[in-house]
N, C-alpha and C positions, 0 to 999 in steps of 0.2 A: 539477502542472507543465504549464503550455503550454509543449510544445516545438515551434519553428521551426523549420522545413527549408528549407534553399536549395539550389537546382541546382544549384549549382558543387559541386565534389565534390572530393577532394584523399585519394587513396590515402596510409596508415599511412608506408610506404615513402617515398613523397616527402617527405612532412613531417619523417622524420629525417633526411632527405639535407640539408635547409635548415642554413644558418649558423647554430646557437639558442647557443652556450655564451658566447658574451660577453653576449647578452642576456636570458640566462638568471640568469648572475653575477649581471647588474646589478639581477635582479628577485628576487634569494634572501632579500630583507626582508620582501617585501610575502608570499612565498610563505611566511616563515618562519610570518606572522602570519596569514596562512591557514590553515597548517594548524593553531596553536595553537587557533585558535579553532572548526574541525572536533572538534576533541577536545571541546573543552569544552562545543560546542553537543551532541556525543552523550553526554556524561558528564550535560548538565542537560537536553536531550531542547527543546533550543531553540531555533525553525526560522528565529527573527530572526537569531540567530550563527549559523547552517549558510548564511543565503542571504547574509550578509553576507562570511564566507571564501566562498562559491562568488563572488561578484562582485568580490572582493579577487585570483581567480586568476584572473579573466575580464580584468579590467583586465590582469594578469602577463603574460598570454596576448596582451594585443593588440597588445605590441610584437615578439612574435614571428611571429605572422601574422593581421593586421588584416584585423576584420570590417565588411564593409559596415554602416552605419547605427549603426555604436557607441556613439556620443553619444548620439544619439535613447534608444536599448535604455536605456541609464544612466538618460537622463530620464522614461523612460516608468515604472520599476522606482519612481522615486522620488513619480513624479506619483498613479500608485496603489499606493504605498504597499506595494507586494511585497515578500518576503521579499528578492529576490535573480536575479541573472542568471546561468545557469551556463553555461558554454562547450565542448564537446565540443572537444578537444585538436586536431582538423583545420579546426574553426570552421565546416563545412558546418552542425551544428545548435546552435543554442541553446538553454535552457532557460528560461522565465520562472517564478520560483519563488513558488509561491500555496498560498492555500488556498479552498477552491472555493465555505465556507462565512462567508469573512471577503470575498474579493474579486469583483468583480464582472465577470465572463467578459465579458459581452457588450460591456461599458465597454470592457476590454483590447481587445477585437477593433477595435473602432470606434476603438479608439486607434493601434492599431498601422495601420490603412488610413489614417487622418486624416494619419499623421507620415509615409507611404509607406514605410510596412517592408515592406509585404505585395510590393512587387517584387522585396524582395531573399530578401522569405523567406514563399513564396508558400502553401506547406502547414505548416500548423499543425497540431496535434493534441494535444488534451488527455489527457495522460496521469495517472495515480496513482501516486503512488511507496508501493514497497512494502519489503518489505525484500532488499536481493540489487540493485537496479534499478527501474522503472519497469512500470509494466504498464496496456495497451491496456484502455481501454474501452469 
């Protein structure tokens, strides 16, 4: 996973205080069909359907607090061929969802300075997902 980090910061707290339940309603299809397929990508251990529900609730997520550069991110996920885009619930970090031995890091990097993400999401770090979370390497 390269996950991106952006400056802007948005506390647990404020983000519940936001208006989300009408556009919440309005997105309980696409989240229904995210999580079906969370199941089913861990039930067949299948990390094309795990990044595809994570980018199905990153989309669910962007009418409720829109992330800088979110088209680009979609077209970048698609341009190399990534698993998946996952979205931390406050939108401060992103995740671009890889595998370190199918994709090529440096390409991403160079992609993501080419399409100017890196202003919005200036620290990056590549992390390993493990089981539980993610872990520093």
């Amino acid at each position: 996973m390269l996950v991106l980090e952006s400056p802007v910061t948005l506390r647990t707290q404020d983000y519940h205080r936001l208006p989300r339940q009408q556009k919440l309603i309005a997105s309980s299809p696409t989240l229904q069909q995210a999580w079906n397929l969370v199941q089913e990508a861990c039930i067949t251990q299948n990390p094309l359907q795990l990044g595809e529900a994570a980018t199905l609730s990153a989309i669910a997520s962007q009418t409720l607090l829109p992330k800088p550069g979110f088209t680009a991110l979609l077209s970048l996920v698609e341009e190399c061929d990534l698993y998946g885009l996952n979205v931390a619930h406050s939108g401060s970090v992103v995740g671009l969802m890889l595998d370190r031995k199918r994709h090529d890091i440096a390409r991403l990097k160079g992609k993501l300075a080419e399409k100017k993400l890196t202003r919005h999401w200036p620290k990056q770090h590549l992390l390993k997902m493990v089981t539980g979370g993610v872990k520093l390497q």
